[in-house]
C-alpha positions in Angstrom: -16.7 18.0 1.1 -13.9 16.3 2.3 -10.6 14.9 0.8 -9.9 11.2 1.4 -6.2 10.9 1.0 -5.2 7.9 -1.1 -1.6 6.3 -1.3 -0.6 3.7 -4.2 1.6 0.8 -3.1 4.0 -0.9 -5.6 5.9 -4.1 -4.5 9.2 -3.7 -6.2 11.0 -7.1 -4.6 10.3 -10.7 -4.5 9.6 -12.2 -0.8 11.3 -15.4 -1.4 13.5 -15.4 1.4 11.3 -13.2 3.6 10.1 -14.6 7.4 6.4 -15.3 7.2 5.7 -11.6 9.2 6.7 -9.6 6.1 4.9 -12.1 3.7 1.4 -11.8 5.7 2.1 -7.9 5.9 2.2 -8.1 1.7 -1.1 -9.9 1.5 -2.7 -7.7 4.3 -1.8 -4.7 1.9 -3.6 -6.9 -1.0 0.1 -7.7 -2.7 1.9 -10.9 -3.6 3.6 -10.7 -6.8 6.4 -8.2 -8.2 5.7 -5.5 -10.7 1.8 -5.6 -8.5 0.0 -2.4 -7.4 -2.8 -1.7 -4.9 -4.0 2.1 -4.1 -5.2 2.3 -0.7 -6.4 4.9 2.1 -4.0 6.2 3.8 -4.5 5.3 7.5 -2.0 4.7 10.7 -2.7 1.1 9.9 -1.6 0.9 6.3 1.5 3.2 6.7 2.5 0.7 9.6 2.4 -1.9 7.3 4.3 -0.1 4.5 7.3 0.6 7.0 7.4 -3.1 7.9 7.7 -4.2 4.4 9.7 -0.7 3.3 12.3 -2.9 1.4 10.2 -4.3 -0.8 7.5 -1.4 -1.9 7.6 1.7 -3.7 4.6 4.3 -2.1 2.9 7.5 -3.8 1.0 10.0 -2.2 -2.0 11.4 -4.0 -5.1 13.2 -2.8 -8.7 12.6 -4.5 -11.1 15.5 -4.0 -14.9 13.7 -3.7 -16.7 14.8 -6.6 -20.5 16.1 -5.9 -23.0 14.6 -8.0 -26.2 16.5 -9.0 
């Protein structure tokens, strides 16, 4: 069995004022709104966005063991 490793993003800042870049990045991590939360997998990709947008997102690391059904 393996263990995929999850993160959860929160967006803790409003992108008024933010180039379009950093507002396409949001959406690409399924985010748009303040107070708004996404859990994703955590891949090269997804922590490249996070560090893009690190200003405006809160991250935590958990790790889901995959569960063996009978």
């Amino acid at each position: 069995m393996s263990a995929k490793k999850t993160i959860t993003v929160f967006q803790t800042g409003s992108i008024t004022g933010q180039k379009p870049g950093v507002r396409e990045t949001l959406t690409g991590l399924g985010l748009g709104r303040v107070n708004s939360s996404r859990v994703l997998e955590d891949t090269p990709s997804v922590r490249g966005m996070i560090t893009r947008v690190k200003h405006l997102v809160r991250v935590e690391e958990e790790t889901k063991k995959a569960t063996k059904k009978a």
